[in-house]
C-alpha positions in Angstrom: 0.0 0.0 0.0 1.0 3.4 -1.1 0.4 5.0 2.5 3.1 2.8 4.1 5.9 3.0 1.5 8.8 5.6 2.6 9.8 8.4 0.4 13.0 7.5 -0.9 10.7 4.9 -2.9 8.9 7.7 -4.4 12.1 9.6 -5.2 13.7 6.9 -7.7 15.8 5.8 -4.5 14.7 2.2 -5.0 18.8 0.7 -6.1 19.3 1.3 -2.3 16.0 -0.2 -1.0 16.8 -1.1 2.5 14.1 -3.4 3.4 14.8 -2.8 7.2 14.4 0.5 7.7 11.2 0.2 5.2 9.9 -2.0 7.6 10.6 0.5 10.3 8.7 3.3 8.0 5.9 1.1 7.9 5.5 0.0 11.5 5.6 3.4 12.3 3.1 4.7 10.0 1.1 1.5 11.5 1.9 3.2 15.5 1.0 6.5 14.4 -2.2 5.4 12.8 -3.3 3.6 15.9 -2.4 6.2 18.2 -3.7 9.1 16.5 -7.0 7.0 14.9 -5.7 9.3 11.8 -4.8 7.4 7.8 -2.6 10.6 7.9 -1.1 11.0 4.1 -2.1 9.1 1.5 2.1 9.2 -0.4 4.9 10.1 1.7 5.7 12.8 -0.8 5.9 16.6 -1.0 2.6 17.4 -3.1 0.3 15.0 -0.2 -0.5 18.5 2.2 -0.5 16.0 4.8 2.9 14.9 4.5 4.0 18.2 3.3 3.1 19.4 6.7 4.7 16.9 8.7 8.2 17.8 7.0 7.7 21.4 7.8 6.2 20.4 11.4 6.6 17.3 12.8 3.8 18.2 15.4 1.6 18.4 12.9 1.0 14.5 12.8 0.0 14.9 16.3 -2.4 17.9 16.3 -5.6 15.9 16.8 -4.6 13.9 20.0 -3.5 14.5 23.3 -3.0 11.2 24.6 0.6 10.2 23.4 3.3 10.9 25.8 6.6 12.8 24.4 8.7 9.4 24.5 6.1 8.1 22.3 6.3 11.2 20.2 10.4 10.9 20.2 10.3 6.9 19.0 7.6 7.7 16.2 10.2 10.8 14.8 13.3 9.1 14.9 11.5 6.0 12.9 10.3 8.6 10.5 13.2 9.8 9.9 13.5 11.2 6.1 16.7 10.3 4.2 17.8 13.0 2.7 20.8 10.9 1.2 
């Protein structure tokens, strides 16, 4: 599914596919659906205003709950981490 795929996918990034840290992207997306009860972006790329937001804000994900504490918030960023290689 398109929603779970990192960007680097999107970008033409795919000769250095690193299946682990998709995996990560995706379990992630998976955490931050469940705790926000959000689908979030539809493609993890600029032109989905979702995702836009988040990589201007990464609060922005967050805006329409309350009820994840800021070590939740902390693991969630660092597994949705953008590679800007």
């Amino acid at each position: 599914m398109p929603r779970f795929r990192p960007p680097e996918l999107y970008e033409g990034n795919s000769s250095n596919y690193d299946l682990f840290s998709s995996d990560i992207w995706a379990l992630s997306i998976v955490l931050l659906m469940m705790t926000t009860k959000s689908k979030l972006w539809k493609k993890a790329l600029q032109s989905d205003l979702t995702f836009s937001a988040y990589t201007q804000d990464k609060n922005s994900i967050f805006a329409n709950t309350s009820a994840i504490t800021s070590e939740a918030k902390e693991v969630i960023w660092a597994s949705l981490k953008l590679d800007h290689t």
